[in-house]
C-alpha atoms as one frame of an Amber mdcrd trajectory, in Angstrom:
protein
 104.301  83.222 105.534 104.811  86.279 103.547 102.658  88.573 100.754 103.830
  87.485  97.816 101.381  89.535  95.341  98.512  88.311  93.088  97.000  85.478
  90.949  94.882  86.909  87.979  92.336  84.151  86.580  91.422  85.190  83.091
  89.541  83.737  80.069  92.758  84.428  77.492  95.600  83.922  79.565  97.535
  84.156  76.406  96.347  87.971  75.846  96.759  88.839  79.553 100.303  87.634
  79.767 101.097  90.104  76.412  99.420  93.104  78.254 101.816  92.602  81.304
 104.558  91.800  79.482 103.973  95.475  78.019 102.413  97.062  81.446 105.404
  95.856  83.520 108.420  95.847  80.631 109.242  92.393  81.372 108.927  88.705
  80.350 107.067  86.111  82.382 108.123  82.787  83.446 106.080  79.535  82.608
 106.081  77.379  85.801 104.563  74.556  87.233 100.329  74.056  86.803 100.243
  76.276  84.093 100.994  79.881  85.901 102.502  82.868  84.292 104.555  84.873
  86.806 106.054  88.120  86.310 108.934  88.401  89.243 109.325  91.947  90.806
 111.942  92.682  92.819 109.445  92.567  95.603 106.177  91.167  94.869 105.287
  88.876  91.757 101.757  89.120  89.392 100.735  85.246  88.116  98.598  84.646
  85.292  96.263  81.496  85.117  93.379  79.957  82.935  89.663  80.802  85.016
  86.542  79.455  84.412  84.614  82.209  84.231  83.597  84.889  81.440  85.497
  87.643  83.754  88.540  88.080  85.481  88.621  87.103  88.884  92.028  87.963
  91.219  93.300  86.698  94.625  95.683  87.578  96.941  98.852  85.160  97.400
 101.063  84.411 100.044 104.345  82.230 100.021 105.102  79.896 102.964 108.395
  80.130 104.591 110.380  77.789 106.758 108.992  77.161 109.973 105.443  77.843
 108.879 102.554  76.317 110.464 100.247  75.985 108.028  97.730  74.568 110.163
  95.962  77.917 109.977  95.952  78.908 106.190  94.337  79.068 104.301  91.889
  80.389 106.778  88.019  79.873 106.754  85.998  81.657 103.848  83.933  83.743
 106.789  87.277  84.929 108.593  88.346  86.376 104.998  85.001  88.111 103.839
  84.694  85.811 100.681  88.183  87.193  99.720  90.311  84.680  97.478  93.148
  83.740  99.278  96.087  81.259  97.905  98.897  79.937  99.665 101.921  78.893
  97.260 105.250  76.818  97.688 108.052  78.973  97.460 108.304  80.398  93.692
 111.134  79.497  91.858 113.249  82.124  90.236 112.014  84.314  87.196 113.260
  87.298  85.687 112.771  90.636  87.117 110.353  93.171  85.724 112.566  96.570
  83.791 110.164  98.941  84.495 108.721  98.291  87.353 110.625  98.206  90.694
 108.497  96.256  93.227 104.834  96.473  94.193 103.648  98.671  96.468 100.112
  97.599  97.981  97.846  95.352  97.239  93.949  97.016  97.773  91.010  95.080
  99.464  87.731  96.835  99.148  85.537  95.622 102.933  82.482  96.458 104.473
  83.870  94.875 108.206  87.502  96.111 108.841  87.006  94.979 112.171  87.147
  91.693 111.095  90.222  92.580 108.946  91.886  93.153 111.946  90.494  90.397
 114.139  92.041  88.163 111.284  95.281  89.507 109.768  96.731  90.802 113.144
  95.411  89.179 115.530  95.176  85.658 114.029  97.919  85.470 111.675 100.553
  87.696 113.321 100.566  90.447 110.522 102.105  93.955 111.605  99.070  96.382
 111.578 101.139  99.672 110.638  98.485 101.769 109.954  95.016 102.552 110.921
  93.773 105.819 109.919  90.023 107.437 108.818  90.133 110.196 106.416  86.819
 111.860 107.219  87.466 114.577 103.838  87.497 111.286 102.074  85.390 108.961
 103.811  87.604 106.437 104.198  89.304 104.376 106.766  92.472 102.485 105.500
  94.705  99.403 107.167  97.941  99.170 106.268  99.100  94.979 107.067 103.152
  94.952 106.406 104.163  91.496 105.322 107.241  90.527 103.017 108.254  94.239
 102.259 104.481  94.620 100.722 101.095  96.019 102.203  97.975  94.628 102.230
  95.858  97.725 102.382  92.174  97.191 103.528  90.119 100.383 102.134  86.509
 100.925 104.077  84.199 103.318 103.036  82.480 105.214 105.617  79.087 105.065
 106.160  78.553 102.910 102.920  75.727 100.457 102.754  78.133  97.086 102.149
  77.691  93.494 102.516  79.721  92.361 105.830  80.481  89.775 103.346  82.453
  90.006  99.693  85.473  91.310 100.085  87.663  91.697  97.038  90.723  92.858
  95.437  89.787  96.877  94.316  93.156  96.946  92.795  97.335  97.546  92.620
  99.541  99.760  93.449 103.389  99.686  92.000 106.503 101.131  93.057 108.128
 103.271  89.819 111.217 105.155  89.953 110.175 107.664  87.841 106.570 108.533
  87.020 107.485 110.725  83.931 109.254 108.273  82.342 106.647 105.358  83.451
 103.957 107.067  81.880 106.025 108.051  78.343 106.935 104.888  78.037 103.056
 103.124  78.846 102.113 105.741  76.111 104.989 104.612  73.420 103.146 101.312
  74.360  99.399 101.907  73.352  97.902 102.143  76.724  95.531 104.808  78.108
  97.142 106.308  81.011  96.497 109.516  82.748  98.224 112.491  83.867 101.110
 112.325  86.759  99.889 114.023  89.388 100.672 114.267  93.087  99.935 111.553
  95.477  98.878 111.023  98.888 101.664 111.041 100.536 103.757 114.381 100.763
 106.179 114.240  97.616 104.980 111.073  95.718 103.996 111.192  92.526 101.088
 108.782  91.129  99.409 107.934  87.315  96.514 105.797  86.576  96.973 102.940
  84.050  93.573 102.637  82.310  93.798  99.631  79.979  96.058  96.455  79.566
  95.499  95.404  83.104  93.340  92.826  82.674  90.647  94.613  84.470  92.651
  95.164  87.480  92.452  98.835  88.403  96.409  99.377  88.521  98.099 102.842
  90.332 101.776 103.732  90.232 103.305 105.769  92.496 106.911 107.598  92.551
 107.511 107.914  96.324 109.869 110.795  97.336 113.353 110.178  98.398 114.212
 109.069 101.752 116.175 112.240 103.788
């Protein structure tokens, strides 16, 4: 079992698919049940029809041989009410121009400690990261899976539900943020300055609009040495 990205439920699939098709530079592929999928070199963003007035997204994995699926998709109370799909291995699609691969996928909890209990030690994911920022309040896990990270943000000393955890949002891998961002402008969306990111050398802009209400980051990271 591997990350494979996110579902997006939406009202107007029909206008969603046209703002990715401009936020990612790339054309998605109709495929079975009615899914949109834009195909990233790692990673992959599906559009479907929801039921409700507002977007709603989960998190999707893609089995793999040998998997025992026995154990997904896990119990609603080992997840934190996060939506969680499990998908047959997607068939080829084209590969997004302007965006190389995403980068994380962000889960907003109140019980990390249950993130933990689950994705590591129930499911086998690498935990690569564990780290509180005390300037920021924050305590983030990095889960490796597929060449993607499921990144589980916890705010410190916030009064949250041990319950309702949910997507806070995506992160993509560009190769160049200055040239990401003229060319989000050249296509009507609100986008802010480039500015640096967390990480030592990376470079990061926020798309505001055309993400279906998915708050939507991408990042240059610096060279490797």
């Amino acid at each position: 079992m591997r990350l494979d990205g996110v579902r997006i439920s939406v009202p107007e699939p029909a206008a969603a698919v046209a703002a990715y098709e401009r936020l990612l530079d790339a054309g998605a592929a109709l495929v079975e049940d009615g899914r949109w999928r834009f195909q990233l070199a790692r990673g992959a963003i599906e559009i479907v029809a929801g039921d409700g007035s507002q977007p709603r997204t989960a998190v999707t994995f893609a089995t793999e041989d040998g998997d025992d699926l026995a154990t997904w998709p896990a119990d609603a109370d080992d997840l934190g009410g996060l939506d969680v799909l499990v998908l047959a291995p997607p068939p080829a699609a084209s590969v997004s121009r302007g965006v190389a691969a995403i980068d994380h996928v962000v889960v907003r909890t109140g019980d990390p400690e249950r993130a933990i209990a689950h994705w590591r030690d129930r499911l086998g994911l690498r935990l690569a990261l564990d780290r509180t920022f005390p300037d920021r309040q924050l305590r983030l896990l990095f889960f490796r899976s597929g060449g993607l990270t499921l990144e589980y943000a916890h705010a410190l000393g916030a009064v949250e539900a041990l319950g309702d955890d949910a997507v806070h949002g995506v992160s993509y891998r560009i190769d160049d943020a200055d040239q990401a961002r003229a060319r989000l402008l050249a296509a009507g969306l609100d986008v802010s300055e480039v500015r640096p990111g967390m990480k030592p050398g990376s470079k990061v802009l926020t798309v505001r609009s055309g993400t279906a209400g998915v708050p939507t980051l991408f990042i240059e990271q610096p060279p490797r040495e």
